[in-house]
Biotite code that builds the C-alpha atoms (Angstrom):
import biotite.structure as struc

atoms = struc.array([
    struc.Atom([0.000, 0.000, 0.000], chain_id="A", res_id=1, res_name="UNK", atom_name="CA", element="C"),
    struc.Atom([1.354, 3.632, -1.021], chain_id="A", res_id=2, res_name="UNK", atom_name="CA", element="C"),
    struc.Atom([1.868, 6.246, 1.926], chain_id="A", res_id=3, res_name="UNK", atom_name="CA", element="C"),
    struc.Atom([-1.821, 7.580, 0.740], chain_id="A", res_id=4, res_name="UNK", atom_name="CA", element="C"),
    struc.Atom([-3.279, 4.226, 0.505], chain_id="A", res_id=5, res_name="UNK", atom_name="CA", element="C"),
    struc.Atom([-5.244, 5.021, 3.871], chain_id="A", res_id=6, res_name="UNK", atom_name="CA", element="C"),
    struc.Atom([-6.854, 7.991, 2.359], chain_id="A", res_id=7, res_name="UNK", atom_name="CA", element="C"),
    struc.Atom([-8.485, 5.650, -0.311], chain_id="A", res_id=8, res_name="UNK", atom_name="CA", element="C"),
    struc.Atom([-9.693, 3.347, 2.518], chain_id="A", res_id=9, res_name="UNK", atom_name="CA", element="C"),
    struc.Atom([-11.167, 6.206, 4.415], chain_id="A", res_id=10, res_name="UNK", atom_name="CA", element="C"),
    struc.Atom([-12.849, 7.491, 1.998], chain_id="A", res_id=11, res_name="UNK", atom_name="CA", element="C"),
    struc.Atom([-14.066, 3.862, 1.070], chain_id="A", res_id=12, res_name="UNK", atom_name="CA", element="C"),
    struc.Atom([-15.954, 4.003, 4.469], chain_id="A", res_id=13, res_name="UNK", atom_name="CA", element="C"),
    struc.Atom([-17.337, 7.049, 4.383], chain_id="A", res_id=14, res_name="UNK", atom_name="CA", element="C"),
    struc.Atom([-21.383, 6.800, 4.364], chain_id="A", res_id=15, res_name="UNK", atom_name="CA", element="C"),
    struc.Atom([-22.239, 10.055, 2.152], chain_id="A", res_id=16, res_name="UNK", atom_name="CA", element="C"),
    struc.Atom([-21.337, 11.357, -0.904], chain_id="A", res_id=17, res_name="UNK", atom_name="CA", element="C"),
    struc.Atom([-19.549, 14.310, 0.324], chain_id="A", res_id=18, res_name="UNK", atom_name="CA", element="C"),
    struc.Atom([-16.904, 14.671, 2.333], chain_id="A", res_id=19, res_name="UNK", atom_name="CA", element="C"),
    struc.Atom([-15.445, 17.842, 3.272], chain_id="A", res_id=20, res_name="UNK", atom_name="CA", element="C"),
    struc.Atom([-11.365, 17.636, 4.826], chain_id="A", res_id=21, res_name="UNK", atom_name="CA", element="C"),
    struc.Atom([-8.598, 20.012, 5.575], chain_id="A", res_id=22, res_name="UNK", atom_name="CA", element="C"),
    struc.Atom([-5.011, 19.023, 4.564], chain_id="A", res_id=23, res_name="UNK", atom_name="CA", element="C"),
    struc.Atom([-4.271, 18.845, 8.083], chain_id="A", res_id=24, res_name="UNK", atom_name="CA", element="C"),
    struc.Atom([-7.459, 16.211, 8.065], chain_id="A", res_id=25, res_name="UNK", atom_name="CA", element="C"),
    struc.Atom([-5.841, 14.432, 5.503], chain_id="A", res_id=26, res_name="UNK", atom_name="CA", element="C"),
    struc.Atom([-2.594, 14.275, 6.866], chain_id="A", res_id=27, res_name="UNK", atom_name="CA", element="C"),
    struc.Atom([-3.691, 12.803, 9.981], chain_id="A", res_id=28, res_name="UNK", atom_name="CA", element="C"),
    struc.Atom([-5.434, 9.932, 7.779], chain_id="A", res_id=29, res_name="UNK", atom_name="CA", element="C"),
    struc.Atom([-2.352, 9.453, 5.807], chain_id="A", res_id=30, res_name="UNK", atom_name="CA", element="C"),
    struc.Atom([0.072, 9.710, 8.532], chain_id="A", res_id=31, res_name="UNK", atom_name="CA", element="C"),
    struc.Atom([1.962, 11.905, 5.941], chain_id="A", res_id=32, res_name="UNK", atom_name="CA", element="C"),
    struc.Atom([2.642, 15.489, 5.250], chain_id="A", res_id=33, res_name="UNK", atom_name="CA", element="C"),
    struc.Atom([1.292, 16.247, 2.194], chain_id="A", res_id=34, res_name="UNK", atom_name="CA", element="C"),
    struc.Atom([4.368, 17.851, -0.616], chain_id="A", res_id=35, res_name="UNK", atom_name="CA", element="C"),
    struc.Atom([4.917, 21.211, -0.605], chain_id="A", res_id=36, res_name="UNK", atom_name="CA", element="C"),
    struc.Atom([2.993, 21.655, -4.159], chain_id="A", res_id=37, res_name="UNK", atom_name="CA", element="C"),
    struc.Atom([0.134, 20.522, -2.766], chain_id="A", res_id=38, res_name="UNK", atom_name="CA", element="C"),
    struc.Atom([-0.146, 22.987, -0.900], chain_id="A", res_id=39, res_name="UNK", atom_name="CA", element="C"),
    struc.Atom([1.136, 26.105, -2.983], chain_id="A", res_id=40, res_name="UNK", atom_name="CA", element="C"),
    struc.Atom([-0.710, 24.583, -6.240], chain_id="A", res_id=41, res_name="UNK", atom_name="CA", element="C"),
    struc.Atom([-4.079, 24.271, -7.267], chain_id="A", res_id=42, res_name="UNK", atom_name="CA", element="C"),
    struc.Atom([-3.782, 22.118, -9.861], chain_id="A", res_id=43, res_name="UNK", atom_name="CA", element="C"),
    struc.Atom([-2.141, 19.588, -7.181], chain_id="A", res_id=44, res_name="UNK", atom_name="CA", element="C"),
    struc.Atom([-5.504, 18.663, -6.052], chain_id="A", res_id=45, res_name="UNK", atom_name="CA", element="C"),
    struc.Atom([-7.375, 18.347, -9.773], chain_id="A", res_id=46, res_name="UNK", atom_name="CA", element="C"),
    struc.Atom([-8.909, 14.934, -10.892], chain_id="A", res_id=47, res_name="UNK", atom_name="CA", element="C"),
    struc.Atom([-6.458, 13.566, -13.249], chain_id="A", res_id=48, res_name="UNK", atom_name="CA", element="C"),
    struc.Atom([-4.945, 10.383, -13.099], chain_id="A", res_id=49, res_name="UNK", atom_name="CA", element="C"),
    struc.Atom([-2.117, 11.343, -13.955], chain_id="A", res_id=50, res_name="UNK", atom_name="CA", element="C"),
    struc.Atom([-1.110, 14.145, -11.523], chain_id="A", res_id=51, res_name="UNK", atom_name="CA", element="C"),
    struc.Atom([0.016, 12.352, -8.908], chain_id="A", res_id=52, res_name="UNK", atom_name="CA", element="C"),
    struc.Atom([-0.270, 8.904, -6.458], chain_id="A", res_id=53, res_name="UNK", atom_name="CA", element="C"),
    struc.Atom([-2.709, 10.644, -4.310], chain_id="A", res_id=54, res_name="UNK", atom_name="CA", element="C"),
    struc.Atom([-4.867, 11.896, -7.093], chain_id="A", res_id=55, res_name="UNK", atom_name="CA", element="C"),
    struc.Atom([-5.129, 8.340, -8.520], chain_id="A", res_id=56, res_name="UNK", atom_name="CA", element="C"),
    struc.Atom([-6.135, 7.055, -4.236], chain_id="A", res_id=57, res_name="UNK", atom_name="CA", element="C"),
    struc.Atom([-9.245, 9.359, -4.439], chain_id="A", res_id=58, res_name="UNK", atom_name="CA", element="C"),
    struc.Atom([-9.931, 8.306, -7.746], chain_id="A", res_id=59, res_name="UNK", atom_name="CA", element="C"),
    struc.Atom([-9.310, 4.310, -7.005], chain_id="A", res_id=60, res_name="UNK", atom_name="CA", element="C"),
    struc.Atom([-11.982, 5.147, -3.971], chain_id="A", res_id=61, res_name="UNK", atom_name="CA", element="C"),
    struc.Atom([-14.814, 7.225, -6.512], chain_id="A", res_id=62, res_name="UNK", atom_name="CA", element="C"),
    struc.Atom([-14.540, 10.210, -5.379], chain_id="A", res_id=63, res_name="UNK", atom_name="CA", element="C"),
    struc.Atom([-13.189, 13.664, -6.814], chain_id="A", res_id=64, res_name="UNK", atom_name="CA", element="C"),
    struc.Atom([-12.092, 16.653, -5.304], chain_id="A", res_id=65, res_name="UNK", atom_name="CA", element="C"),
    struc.Atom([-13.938, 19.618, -5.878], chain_id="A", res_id=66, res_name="UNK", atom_name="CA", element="C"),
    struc.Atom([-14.523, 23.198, -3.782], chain_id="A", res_id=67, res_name="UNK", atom_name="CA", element="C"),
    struc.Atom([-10.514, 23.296, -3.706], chain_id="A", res_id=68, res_name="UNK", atom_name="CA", element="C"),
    struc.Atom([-10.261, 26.731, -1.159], chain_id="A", res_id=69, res_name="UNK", atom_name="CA", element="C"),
    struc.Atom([-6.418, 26.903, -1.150], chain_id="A", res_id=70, res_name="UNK", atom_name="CA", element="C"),
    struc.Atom([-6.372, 30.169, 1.778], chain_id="A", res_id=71, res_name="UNK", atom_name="CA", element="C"),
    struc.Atom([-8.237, 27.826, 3.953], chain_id="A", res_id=72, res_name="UNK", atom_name="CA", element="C"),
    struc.Atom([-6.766, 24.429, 3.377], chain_id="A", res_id=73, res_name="UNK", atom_name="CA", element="C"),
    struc.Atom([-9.759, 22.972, 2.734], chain_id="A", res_id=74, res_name="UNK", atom_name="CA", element="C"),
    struc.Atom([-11.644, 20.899, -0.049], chain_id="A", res_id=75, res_name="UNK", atom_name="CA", element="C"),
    struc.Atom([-14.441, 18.215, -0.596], chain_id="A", res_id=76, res_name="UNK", atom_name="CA", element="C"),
    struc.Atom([-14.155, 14.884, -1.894], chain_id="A", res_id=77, res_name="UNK", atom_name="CA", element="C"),
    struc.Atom([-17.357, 13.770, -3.880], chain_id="A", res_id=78, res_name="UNK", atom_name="CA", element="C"),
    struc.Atom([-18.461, 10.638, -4.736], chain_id="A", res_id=79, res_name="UNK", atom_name="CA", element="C"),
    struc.Atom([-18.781, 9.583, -8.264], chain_id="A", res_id=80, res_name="UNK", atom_name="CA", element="C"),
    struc.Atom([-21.777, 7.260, -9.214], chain_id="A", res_id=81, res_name="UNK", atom_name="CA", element="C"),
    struc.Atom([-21.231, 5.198, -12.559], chain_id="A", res_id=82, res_name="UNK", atom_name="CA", element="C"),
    struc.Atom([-24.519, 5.193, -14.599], chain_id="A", res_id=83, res_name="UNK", atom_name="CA", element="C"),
    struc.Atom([-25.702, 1.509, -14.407], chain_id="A", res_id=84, res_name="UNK", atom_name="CA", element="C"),
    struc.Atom([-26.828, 0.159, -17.601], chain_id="A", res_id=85, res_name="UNK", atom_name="CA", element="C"),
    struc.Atom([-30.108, -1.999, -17.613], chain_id="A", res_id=86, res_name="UNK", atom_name="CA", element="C"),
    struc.Atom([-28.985, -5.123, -19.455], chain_id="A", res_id=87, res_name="UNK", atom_name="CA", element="C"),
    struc.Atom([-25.611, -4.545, -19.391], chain_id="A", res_id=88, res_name="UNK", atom_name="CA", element="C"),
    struc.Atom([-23.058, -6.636, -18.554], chain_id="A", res_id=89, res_name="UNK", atom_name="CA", element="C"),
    struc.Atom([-21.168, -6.163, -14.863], chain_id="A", res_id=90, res_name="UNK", atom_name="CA", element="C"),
    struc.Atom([-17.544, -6.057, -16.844], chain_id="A", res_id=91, res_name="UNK", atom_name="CA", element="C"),
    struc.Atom([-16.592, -3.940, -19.172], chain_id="A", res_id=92, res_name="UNK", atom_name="CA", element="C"),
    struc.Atom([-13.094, -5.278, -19.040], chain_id="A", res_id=93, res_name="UNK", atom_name="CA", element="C"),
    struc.Atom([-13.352, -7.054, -22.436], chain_id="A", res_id=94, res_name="UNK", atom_name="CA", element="C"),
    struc.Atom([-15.446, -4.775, -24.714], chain_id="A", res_id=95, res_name="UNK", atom_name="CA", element="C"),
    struc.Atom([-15.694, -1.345, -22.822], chain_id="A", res_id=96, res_name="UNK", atom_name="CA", element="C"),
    struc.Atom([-18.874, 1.092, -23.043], chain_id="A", res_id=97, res_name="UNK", atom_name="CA", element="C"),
    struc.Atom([-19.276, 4.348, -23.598], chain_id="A", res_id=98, res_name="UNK", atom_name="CA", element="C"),
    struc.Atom([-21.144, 6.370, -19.900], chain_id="A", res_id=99, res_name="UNK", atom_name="CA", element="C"),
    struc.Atom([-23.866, 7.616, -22.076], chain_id="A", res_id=100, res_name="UNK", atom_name="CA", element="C"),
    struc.Atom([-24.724, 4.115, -24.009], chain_id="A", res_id=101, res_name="UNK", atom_name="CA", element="C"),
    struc.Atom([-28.227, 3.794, -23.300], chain_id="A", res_id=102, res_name="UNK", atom_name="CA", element="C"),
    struc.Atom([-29.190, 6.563, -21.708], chain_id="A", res_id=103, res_name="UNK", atom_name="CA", element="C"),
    struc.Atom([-32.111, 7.949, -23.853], chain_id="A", res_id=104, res_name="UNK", atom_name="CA", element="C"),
    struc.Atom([-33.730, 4.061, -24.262], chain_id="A", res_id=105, res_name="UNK", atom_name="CA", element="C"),
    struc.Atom([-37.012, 4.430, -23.732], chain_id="A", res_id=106, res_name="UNK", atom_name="CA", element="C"),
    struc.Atom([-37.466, 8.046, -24.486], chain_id="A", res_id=107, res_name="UNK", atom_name="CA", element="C"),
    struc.Atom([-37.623, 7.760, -28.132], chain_id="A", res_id=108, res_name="UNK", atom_name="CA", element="C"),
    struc.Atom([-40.478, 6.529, -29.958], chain_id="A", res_id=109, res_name="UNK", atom_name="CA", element="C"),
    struc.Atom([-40.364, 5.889, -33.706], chain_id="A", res_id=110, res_name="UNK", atom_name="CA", element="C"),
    struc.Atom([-44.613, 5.351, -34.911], chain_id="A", res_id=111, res_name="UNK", atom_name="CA", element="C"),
    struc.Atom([-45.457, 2.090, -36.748], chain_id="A", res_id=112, res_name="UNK", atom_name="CA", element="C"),
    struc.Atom([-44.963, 2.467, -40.279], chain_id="A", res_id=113, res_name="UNK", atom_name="CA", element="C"),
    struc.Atom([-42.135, 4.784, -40.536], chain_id="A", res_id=114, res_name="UNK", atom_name="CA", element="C"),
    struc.Atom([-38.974, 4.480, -42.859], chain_id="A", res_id=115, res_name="UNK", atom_name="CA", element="C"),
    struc.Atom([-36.047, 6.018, -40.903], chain_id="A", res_id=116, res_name="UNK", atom_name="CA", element="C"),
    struc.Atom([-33.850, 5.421, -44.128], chain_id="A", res_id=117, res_name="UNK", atom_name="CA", element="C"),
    struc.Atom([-35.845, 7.758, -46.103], chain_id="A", res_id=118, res_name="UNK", atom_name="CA", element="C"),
    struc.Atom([-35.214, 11.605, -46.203], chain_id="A", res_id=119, res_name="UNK", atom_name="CA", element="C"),
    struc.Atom([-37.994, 13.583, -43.732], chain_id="A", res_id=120, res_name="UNK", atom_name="CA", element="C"),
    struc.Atom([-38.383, 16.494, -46.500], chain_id="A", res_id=121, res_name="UNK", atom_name="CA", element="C"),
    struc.Atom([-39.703, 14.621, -49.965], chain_id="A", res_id=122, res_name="UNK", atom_name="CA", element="C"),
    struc.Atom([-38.354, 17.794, -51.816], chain_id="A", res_id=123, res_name="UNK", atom_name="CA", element="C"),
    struc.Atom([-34.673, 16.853, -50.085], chain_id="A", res_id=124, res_name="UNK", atom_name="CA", element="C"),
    struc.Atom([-32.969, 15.986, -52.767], chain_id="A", res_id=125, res_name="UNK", atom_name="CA", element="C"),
    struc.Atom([-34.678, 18.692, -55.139], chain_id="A", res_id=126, res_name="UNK", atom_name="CA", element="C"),
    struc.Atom([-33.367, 21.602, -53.167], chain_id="A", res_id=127, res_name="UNK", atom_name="CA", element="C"),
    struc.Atom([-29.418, 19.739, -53.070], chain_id="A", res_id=128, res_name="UNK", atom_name="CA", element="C"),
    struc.Atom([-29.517, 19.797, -56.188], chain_id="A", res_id=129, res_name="UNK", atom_name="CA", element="C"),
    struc.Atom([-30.666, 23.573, -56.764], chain_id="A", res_id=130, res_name="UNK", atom_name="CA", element="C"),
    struc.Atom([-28.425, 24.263, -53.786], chain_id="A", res_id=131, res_name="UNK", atom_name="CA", element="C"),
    struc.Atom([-25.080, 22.887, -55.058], chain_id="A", res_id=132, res_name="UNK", atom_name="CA", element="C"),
    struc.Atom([-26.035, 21.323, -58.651], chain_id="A", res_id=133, res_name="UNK", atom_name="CA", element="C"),
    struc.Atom([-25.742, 17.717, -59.569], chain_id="A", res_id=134, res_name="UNK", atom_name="CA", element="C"),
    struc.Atom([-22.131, 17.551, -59.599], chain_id="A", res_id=135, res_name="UNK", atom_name="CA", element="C"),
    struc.Atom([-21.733, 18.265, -56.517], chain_id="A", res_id=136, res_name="UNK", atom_name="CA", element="C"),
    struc.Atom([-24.368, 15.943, -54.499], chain_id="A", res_id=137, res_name="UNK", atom_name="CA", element="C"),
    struc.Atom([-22.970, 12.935, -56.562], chain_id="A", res_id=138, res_name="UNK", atom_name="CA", element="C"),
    struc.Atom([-19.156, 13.491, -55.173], chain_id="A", res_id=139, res_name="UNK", atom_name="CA", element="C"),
])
């Protein structure tokens, strides 16, 4: 386990979806003194992956930090829900899926009797063709 790996586990156990901490908070849960940029830089504390060990911890747990107030040494970690997909399947290890797959099933209703491959306006291809000439709608 990294020297941040108890933040992850705290935050694991926490009950709500926000939770509000100073850095000294944190440091207590660590058991480490957070690095000097981290407190000097804002962009210490943003969500990517990428920034740093204890940036991928929070994000390991499914939580972000947000409400960064550098002055006071404070922030909130919030949870981050996954959209569950009805149907879908609990991996997404092998094929993965985009967030917003399936999200407006159900909402959409196409009547009985209509041809989605054919152009809504019947004139469509008439005005192209004024438009831009024949030339062009055939390249």
């Amino acid at each position: 386990m990294s020297k941040y790996g108890a933040l992850g586990e705290f935050l694991k156990r926490q009950r709500g979806d926000l939770v509000p901490m100073t850095f000294a908070e944190i440091e207590k849960v660590t058991g480490a003194k957070l690095p000097a940029s981290a407190l000097k830089h804002r962009p210490w504390w943003s969500n990517n992956a990428k920034n740093s060990v204890m940036t991928q911890i929070w994000l390991d747990a499914s939580f972000e930090s947000e409400q960064v107030d550098m002055p006071a040494r404070k922030l909130v970690f919030r949870r981050v829900r996954r959209p569950q997909i009805a149907g879908a399947e609990s991996t997404t290890a092998e094929k993965p899926v985009h967030p917003a797959y399936g999200a407006m099933k159900g909402l959409i209703r196409v009547m009985p009797g209509t041809d989605l491959t054919q152009p809504a306006d019947k004139d469509w291809a008439d005005r192209l063709e004024t438009e831009y000439g024949r030339e062009q709608r055939e390249r």
